[in-house]
SEPANU-127770 format. One record per residue (C-alpha): residue number from 1; x, y, z. Coordinates in steps of 0.2 Angstrom, whole numbers, plus 5000, padded with zeros to 4 digits. Layout:
# residues N
<site><i>NUM</i><east>X</east><north>Y</north><up>Z</up></site>
...
END
This chain:
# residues 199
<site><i>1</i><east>5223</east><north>4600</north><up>4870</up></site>
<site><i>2</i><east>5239</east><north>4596</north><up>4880</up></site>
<site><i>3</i><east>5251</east><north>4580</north><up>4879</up></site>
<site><i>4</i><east>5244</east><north>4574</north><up>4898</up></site>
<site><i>5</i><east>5225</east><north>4574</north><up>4892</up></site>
<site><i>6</i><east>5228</east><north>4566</north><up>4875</up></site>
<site><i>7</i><east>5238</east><north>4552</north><up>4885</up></site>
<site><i>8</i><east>5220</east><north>4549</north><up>4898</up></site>
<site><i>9</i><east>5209</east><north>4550</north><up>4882</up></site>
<site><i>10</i><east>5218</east><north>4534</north><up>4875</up></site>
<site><i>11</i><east>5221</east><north>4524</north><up>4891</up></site>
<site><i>12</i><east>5203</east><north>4528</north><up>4891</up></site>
<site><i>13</i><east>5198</east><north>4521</north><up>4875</up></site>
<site><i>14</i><east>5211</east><north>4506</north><up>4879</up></site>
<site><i>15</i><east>5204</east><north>4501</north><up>4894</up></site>
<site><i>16</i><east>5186</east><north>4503</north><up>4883</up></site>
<site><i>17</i><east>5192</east><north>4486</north><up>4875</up></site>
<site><i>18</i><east>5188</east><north>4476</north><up>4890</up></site>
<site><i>19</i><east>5172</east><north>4479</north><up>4892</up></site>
<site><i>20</i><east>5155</east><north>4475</north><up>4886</up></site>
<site><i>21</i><east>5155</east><north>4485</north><up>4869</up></site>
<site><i>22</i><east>5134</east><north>4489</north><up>4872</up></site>
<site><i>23</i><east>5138</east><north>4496</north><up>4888</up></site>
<site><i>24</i><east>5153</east><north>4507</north><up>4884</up></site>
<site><i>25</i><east>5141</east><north>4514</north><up>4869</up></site>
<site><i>26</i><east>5129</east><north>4518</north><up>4881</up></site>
<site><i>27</i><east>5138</east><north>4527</north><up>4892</up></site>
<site><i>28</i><east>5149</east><north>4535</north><up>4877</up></site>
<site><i>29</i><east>5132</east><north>4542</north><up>4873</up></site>
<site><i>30</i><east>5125</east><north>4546</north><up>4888</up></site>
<site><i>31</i><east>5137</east><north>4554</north><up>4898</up></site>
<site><i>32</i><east>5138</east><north>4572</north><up>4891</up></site>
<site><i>33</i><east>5119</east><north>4574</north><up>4890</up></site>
<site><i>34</i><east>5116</east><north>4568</north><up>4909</up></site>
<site><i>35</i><east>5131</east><north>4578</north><up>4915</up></site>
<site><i>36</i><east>5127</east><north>4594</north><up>4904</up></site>
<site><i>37</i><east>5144</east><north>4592</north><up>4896</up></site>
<site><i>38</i><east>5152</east><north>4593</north><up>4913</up></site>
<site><i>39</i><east>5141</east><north>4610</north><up>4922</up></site>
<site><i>40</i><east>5130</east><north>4600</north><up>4934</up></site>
<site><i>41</i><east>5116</east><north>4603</north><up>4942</up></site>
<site><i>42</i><east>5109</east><north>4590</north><up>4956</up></site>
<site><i>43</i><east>5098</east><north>4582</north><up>4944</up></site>
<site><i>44</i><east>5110</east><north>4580</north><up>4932</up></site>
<site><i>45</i><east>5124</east><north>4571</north><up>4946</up></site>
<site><i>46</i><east>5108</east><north>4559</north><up>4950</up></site>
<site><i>47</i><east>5105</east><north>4556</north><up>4933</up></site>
<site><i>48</i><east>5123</east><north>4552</north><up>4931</up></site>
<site><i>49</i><east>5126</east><north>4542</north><up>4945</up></site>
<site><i>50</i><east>5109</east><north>4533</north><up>4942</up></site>
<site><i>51</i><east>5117</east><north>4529</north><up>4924</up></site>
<site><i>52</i><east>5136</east><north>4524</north><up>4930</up></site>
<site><i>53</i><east>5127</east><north>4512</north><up>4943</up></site>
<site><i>54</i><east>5115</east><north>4504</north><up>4930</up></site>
<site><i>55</i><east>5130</east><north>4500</north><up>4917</up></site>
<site><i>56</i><east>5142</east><north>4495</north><up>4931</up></site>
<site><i>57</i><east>5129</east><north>4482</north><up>4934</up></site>
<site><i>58</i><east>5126</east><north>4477</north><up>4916</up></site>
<site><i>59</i><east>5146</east><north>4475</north><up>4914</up></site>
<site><i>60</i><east>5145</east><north>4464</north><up>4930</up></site>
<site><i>61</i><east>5132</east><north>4453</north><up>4924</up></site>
<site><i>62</i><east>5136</east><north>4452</north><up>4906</up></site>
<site><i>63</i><east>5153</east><north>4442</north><up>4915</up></site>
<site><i>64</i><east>5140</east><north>4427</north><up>4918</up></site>
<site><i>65</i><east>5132</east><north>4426</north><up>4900</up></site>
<site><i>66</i><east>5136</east><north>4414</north><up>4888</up></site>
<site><i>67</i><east>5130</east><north>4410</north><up>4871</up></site>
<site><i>68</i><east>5132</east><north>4393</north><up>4861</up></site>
<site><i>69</i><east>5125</east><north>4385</north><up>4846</up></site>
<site><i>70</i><east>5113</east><north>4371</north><up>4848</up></site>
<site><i>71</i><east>5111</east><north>4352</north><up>4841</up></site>
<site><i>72</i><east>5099</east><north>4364</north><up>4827</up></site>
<site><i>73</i><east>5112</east><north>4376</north><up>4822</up></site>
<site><i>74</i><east>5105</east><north>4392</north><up>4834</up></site>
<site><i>75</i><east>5115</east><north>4401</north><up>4844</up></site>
<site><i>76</i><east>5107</east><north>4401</north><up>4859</up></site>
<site><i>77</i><east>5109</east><north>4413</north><up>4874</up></site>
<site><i>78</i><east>5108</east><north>4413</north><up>4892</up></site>
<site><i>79</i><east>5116</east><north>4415</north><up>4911</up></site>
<site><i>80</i><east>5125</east><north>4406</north><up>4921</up></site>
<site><i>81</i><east>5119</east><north>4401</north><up>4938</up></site>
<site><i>82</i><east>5122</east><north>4391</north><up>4953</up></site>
<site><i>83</i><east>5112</east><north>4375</north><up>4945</up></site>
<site><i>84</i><east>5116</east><north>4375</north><up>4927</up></site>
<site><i>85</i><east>5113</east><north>4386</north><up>4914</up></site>
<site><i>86</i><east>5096</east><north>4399</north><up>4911</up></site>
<site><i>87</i><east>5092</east><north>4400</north><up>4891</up></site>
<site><i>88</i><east>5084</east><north>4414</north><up>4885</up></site>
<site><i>89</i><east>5080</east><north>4413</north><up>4867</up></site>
<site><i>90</i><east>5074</east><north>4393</north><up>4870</up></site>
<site><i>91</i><east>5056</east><north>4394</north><up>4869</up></site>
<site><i>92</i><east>5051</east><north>4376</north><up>4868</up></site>
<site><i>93</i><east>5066</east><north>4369</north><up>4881</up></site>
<site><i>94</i><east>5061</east><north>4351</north><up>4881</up></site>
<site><i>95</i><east>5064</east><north>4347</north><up>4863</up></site>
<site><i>96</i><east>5081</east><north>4346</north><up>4865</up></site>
<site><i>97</i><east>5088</east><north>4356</north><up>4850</up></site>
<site><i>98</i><east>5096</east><north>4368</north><up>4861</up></site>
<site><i>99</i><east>5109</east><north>4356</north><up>4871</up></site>
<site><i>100</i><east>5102</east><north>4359</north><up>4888</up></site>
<site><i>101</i><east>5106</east><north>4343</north><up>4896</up></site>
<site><i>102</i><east>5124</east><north>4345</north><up>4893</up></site>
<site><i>103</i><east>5127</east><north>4363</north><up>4894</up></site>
<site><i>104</i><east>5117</east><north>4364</north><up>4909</up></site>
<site><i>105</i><east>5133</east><north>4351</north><up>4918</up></site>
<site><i>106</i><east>5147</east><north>4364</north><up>4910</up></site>
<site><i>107</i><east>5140</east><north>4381</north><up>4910</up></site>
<site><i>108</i><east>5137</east><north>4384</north><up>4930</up></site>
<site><i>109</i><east>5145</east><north>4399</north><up>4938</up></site>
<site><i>110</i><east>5162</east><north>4398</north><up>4943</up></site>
<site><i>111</i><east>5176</east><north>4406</north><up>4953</up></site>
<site><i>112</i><east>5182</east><north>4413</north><up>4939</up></site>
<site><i>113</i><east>5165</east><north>4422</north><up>4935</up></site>
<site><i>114</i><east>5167</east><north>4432</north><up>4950</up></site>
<site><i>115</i><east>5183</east><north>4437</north><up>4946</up></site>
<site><i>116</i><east>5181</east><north>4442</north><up>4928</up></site>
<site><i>117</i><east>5165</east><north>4450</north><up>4936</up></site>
<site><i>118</i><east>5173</east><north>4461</north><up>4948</up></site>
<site><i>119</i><east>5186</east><north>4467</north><up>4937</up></site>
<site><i>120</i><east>5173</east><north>4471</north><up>4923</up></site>
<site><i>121</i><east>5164</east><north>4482</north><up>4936</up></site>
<site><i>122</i><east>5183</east><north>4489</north><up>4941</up></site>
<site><i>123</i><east>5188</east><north>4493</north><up>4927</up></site>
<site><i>124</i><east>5171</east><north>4502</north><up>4920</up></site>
<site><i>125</i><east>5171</east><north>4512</north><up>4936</up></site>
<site><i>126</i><east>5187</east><north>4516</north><up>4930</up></site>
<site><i>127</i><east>5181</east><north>4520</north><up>4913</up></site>
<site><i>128</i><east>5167</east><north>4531</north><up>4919</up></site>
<site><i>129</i><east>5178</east><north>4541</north><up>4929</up></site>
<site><i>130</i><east>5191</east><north>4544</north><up>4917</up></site>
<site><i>131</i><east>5179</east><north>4554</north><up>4906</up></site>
<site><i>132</i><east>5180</east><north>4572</north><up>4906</up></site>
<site><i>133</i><east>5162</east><north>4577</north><up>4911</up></site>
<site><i>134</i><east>5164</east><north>4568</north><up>4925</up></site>
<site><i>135</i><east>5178</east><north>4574</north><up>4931</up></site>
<site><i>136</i><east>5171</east><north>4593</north><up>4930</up></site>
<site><i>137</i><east>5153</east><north>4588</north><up>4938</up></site>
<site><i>138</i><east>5159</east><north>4577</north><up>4951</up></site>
<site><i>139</i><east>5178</east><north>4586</north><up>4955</up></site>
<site><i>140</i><east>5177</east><north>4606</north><up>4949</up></site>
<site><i>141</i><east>5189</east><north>4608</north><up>4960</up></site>
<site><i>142</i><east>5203</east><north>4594</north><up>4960</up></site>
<site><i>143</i><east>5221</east><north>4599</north><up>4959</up></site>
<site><i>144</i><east>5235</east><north>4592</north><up>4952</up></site>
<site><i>145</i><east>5238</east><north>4576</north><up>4963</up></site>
<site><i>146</i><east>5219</east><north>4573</north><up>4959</up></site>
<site><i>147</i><east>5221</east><north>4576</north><up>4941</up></site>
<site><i>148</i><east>5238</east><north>4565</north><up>4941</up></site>
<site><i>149</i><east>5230</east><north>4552</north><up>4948</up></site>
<site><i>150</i><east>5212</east><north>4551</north><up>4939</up></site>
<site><i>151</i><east>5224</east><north>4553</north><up>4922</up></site>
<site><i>152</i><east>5236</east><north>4536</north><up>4925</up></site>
<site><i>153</i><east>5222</east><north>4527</north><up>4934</up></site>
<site><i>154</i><east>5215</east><north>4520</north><up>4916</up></site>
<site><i>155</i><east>5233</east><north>4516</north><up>4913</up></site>
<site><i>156</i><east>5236</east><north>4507</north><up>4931</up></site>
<site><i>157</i><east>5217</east><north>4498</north><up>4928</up></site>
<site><i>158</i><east>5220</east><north>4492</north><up>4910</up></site>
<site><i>159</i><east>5235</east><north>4484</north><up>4914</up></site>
<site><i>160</i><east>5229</east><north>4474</north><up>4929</up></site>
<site><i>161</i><east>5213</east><north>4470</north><up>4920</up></site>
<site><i>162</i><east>5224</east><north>4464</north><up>4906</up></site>
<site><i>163</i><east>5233</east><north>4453</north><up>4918</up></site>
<site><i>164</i><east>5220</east><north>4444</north><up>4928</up></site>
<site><i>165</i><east>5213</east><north>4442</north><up>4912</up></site>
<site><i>166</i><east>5228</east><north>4433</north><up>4907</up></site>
<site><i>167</i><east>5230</east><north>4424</north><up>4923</up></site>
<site><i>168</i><east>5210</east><north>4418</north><up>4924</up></site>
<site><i>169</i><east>5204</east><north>4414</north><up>4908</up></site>
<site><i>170</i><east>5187</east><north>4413</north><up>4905</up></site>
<site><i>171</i><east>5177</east><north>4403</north><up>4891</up></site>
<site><i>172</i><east>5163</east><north>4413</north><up>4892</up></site>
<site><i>173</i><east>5156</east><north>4418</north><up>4875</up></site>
<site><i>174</i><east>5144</east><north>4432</north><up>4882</up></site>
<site><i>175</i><east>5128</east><north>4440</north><up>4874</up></site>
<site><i>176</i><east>5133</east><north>4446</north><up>4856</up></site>
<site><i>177</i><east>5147</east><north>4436</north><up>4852</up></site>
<site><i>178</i><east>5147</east><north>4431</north><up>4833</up></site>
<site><i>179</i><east>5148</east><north>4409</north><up>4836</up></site>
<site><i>180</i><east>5148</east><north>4400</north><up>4822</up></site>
<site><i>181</i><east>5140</east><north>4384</north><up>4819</up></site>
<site><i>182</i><east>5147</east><north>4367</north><up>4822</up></site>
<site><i>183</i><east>5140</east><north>4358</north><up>4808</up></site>
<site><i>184</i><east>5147</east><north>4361</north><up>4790</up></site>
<site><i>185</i><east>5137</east><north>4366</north><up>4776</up></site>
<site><i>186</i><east>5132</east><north>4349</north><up>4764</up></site>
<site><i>187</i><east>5129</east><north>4362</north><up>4751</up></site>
<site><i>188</i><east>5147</east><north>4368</north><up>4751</up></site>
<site><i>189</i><east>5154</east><north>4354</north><up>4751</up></site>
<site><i>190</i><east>5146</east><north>4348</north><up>4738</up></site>
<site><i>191</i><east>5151</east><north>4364</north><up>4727</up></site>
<site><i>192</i><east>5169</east><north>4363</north><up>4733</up></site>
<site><i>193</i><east>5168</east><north>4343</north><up>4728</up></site>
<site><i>194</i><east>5163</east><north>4348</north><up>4710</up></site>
<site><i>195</i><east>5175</east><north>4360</north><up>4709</up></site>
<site><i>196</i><east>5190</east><north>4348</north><up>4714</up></site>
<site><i>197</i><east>5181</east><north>4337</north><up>4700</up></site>
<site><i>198</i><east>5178</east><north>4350</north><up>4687</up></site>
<site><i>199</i><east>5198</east><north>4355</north><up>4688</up></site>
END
């Protein structure tokens, strides 16, 4: 394997770190079957594109998802809209346990939604293009500018996804985050009280 290609493969997997971790897998694992390890046939570039433009969505979407934990200890999920804030996992919505008074006034899309959102959907094009099966079912026939460009493109994206990033950070805890809850445990307190006692 030569020095250039090793060099795309981990600007690849860099840029990989930005994005939603179910959608990479996904694609990770669904690329080589749909694109018949790069020796297309028109079903198999459907297939592909079908699949690129269905996790280029989810990594647009998952931008405007948000998880928290409720008044009852839950981690609750849900999405961001232009009124409030949609929960999913809330089945009885009105008790309360969930927050949804107050997370409804904080968790309504923002300007900085759209622009984490774009640059999620940027950066996975980005991503998907950079793998090699691609590359040979989509451009056979590229040449060395091609090839130059499609190799320090993930470099070029990662680094100006790293900076808007930076620049527009978001709150956003989106589906799959690990929260903990708010509220201690009273049993552990009271074990770590005996053991202050005790020594």
């Amino acid at each position: 394997m030569s020095k250039a290609l090793k060099l795309g493969k981990v600007s690849a997997a860099n840029l990989a770190s930005l994005l939603p971790t179910g959608t990479v897998l996904a694609a990770e694992a669904l690329i080589p079957s749909f694109t018949n390890n790069g020796e297309c046939a028109l079903a198999n570039e459907y297939l592909t594109l079908g699949m690129i433009a269905c996790c280029s969505l989810a990594c647009f979407l998952s931008s405007f998802t948000d998880s928290f934990t409720g008044k009852d200890d839950r981690i609750y999920y849900g999405i961001a809209t232009w009124n409030g804030f949609c929960v999913f996992n809330d089945g009885d919505n009105k008790d309360g346990a969930g927050g949804e008074e107050e997370n409804n006034k904080d968790r309504c899309i923002t300007a900085i939604d759209f622009v984490h959102a774009f640059t999620s959907l940027t950066v996975f094009l980005v991503f998907a293009l950079s793998d090699s099966n691609v590359q040979k079912c989509f451009f056979p026939k590229a040449g060395a500018n091609e090839k130059a460009l499609i190799m320090n493109l993930p470099l070029g994206a990662g680094l100006l996804a790293s900076l808007l990033f930076m620049l527009f950070p978001t709150t956003r805890k989106g589906i799959g985050y690990g929260d903990t809850p708010a509220k201690s445990d009273k049993k552990g307190e009271e074990n770590a009280h005996w053991y202050k006692e005790s020594v």
